[in-house]
N, C-alpha and C positions, 0 to 999 in steps of 0.2 A: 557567528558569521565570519569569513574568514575577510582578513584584511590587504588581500590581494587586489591590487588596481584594476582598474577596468582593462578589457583586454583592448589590444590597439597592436598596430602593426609598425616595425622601427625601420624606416625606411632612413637608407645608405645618404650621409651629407654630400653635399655637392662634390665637396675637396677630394674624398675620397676616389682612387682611382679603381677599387672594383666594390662591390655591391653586397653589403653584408644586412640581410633582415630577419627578422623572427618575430612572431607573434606568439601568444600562449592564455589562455580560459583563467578565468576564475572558479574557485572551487566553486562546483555546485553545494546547495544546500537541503540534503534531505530531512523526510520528516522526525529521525530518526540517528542523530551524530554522537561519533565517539561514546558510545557504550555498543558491547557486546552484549545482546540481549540474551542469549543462548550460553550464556559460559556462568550459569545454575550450579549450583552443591547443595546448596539447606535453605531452609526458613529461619532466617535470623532471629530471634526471639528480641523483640526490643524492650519485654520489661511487661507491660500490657495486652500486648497483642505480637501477632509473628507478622515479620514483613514477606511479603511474596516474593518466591523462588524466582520470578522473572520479574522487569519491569514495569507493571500496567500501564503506566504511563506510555512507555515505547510499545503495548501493543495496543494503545488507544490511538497513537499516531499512526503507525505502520498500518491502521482501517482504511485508510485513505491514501494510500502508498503506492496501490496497483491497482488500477482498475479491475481487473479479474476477479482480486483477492475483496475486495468489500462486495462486488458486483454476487461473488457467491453466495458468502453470508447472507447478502440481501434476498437472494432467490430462497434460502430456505426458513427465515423469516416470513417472509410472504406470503409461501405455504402453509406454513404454521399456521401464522392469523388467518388465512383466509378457508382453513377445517375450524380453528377454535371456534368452541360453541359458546358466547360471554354468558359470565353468572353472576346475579348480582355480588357478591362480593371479589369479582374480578373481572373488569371491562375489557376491552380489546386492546384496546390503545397500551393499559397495563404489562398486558398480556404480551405484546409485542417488543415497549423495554425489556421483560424479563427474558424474552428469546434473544434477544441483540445483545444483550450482557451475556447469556450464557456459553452463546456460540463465539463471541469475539475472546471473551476471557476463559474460558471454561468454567465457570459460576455464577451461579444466578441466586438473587438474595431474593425470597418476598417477607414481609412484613408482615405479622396481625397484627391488626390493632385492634383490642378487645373494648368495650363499652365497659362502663362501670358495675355489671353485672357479669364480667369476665366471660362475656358473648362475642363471636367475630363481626365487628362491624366492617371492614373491607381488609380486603389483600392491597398491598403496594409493595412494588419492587425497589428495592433499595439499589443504589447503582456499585457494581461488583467493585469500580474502578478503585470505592473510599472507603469500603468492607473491609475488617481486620479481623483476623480470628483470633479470638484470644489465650492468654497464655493455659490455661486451662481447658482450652480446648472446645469450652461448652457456651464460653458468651463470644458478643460478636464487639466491636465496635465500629464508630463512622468515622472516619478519620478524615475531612475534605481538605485542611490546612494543619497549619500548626498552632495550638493553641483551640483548637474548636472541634476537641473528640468528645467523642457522647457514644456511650454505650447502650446497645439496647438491652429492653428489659429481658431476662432470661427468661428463654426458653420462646421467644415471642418472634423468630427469625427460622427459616426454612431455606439449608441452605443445598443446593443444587450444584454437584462438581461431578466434573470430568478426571476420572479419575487419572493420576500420575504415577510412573514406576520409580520413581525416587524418594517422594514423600507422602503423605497423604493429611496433610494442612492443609492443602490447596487443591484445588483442581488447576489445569493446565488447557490450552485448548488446543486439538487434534492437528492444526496446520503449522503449528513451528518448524518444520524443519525446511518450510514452503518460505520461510521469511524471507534469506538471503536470495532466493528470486525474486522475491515481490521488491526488495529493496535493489537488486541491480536493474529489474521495470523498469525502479520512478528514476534509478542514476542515469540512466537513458533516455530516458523523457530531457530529463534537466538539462543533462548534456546537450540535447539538438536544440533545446529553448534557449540557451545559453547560444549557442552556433547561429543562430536567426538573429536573436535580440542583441548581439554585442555591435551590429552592424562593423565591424572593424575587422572582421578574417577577409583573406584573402578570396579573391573573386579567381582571378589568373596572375599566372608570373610573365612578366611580361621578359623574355631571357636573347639579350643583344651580344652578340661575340665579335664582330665584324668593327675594326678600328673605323671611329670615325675620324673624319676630317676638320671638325671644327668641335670642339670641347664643349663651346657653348650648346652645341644642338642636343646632348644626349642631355646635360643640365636641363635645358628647355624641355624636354620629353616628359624627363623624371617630377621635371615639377607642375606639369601638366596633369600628370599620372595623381599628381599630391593631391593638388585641387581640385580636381572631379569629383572627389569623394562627397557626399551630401550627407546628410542625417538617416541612419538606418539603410546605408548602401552599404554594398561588397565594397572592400580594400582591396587594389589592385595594385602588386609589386613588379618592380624593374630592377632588373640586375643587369649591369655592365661590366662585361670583361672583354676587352680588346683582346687583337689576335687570336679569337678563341679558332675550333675548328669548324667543320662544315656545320649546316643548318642555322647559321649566325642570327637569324630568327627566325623567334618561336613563340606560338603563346600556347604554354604548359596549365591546364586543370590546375586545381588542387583539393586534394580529399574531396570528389564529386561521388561518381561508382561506387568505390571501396568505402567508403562511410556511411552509404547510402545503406548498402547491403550489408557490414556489419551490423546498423543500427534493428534492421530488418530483424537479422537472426537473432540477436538478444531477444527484441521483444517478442519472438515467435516461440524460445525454448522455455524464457521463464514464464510466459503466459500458459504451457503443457505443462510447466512442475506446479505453478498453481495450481489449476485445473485438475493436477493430478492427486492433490492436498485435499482440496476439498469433495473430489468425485464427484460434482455435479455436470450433466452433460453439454455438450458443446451449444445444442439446438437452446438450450434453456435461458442461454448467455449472450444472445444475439451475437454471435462470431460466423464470420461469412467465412463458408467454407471454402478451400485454396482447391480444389479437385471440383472436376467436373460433377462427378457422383454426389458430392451433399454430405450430409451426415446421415441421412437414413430417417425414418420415419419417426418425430417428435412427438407423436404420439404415443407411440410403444417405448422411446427412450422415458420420456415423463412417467411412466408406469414404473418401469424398473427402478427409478430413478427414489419413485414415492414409496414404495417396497422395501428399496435396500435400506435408504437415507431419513426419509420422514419418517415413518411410520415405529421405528427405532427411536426417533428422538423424540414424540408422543409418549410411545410409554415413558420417556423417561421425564419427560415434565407431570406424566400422573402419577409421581411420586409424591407430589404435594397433598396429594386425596388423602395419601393410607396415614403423613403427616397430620394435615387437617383435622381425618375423622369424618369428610364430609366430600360428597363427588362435587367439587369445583371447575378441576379441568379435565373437560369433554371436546372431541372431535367432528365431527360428521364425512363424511367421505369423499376423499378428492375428487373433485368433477370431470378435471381433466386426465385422470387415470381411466374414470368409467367410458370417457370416450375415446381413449386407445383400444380398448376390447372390444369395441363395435364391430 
């Protein structure tokens, strides 16, 4: 947390004879501070297990960063589970952590757990976030603190990666290069929550050039100006400068329009470089389209959509079968595809 004071406007002392103010934000706080999550070389080997190329941690946080960017993920999760066919040794709900891990981190752990007869009594997904591959490459461990790693039994772990062109310890998942938009989103969001909640920026300047006649009266203004402010109002500043030139008064905006519409266009370019990370369509992500025309038929985009995206990451969670030995994970056919072709 940074330890900058609350922001507040410094309005000019009586004494002085012209008018010096400034106000200024406190650093926002994203989900995600002072680490470069993208500046990767290796898997450090810490002895037992390799630590991940990137931080899981910061892309556990960074889920929730952008609306767009988890709102994705979410849509093809949901797909997922709502083709997966459940079996008994692998329920929905399972089946739904192990997609939310795989697509958030690019790895998905499930679990056997065998009966004393070395039979599979169920599948469970172990969460990717405290998954450690170990130094050998063949065991896994849990790592969730320090002091409380437990390795599973070998060979007893099934493990599901996205492949990486740097190393192949890990898997990685598909939208990195999508983060720094997702992160300048949420530093925009903050920013304008920040600009509401401080109640203390400037409303108008209130800007007097024209000498007055009696000293007390601009006094009496400025401290009027002071005292009006209430809890979660606009700050309103005065500046006095005698002799000034024409328009002697004025009441001047401040950062209205131009803050308005920069704020605008951040969130409209990193919400297309999202968008553009995870390729899921617009119609899918309830985004109201800015043109007359729409986006075109959400039906036929949903098709394309389950074609290019889903139906590619199906096969690749029936990876687990030719692991297993046994058909666990099955699909049946998206509903809302068969009625785009109608």
């Amino acid at each position: 947390m940074s330890n900058t004071p609350n922001p507040q406007a410094v309005f000019d002392s009586p004494e002085s004879s012209a008018g010096a103010m400034a106000f200024s934000f406190g650093d926002p706080v994203p989900v995600l501070d002072r680490r470069e999550i993208l500046d990767y070389a290796e898997c450090l080997n810490a002895g037992r297990w390799y630590e991940p190329p990137v931080s899981w941690e910061g892309l556990a946080r960074s889920y929730r960063a952008a609306v767009h960017h988890g709102s994705a993920i979410q849509v093809k999760r949901n797909i997922l589970v709502s083709t997966f066919q459940p079996h008994r040794l692998l329920s929905r709900s399972d089946f739904a952590r192990w997609v939310l891990d795989y697509l958030t981190f690019g790895n998905g752990y499930m679990e056997r757990r065998d009966s004393r007869l070395k039979t599979a009594l169920a599948l469970k997904p172990a969460l990717a976030k405290y998954v450690r591959r170990g130094g050998d490459l063949t065991r896994y461990w849990f790592v969730p603190s320090f002091g409380m790693e437990h390795e599973f039994a070998e060979g007893s772990l099934f493990h599901l990666m996205e492949p990486d062109i740097n190393q192949e310890v890990y898997g990685l998942p598909e939208y990195l290069a999508s983060l720094s938009a997702a992160w300048l989103n949420e530093s925009a969001t903050l920013f304008r929550r920040k600009y509401y909640l401080n109640g203390s920026h400037a409303g108008f300047i209130l800007y007097m050039t024209d000498a007055a006649q009696n000293e007390q009266d601009v006094n009496g203004l400025r401290k009027a100006l002071k005292d009006s402010k209430g809890p979660g109002n606009f700050r309103n500043l005065f500046v006095y400068a005698p002799n000034g030139k024409k328009d002697g008064l004025q009441v001047i905006p401040v950062s209205e329009v131009a803050a308005k519409d920069e704020f605008f266009n951040i969130k409209n370019v990193t919400r297309d470089d999202i968008m553009a990370a995870h390729r899921v369509p617009p119609q899918l992500m309830g985004i109201i389209p800015n043109n007359t025309g729409g986006f075109g038929d959400a039906g036929k985009a949903a098709q394309v959509f389950y074609h290019h995206e889903v139906v590619p990451l199906q096969e690749r969670f029936k990876e687990l079968n030719q692991w297993l030995g046994e058909e666990v994970v099955t699909f049946k056919p998206y509903e809302m595809a068969a009625l785009g072709t109608a």
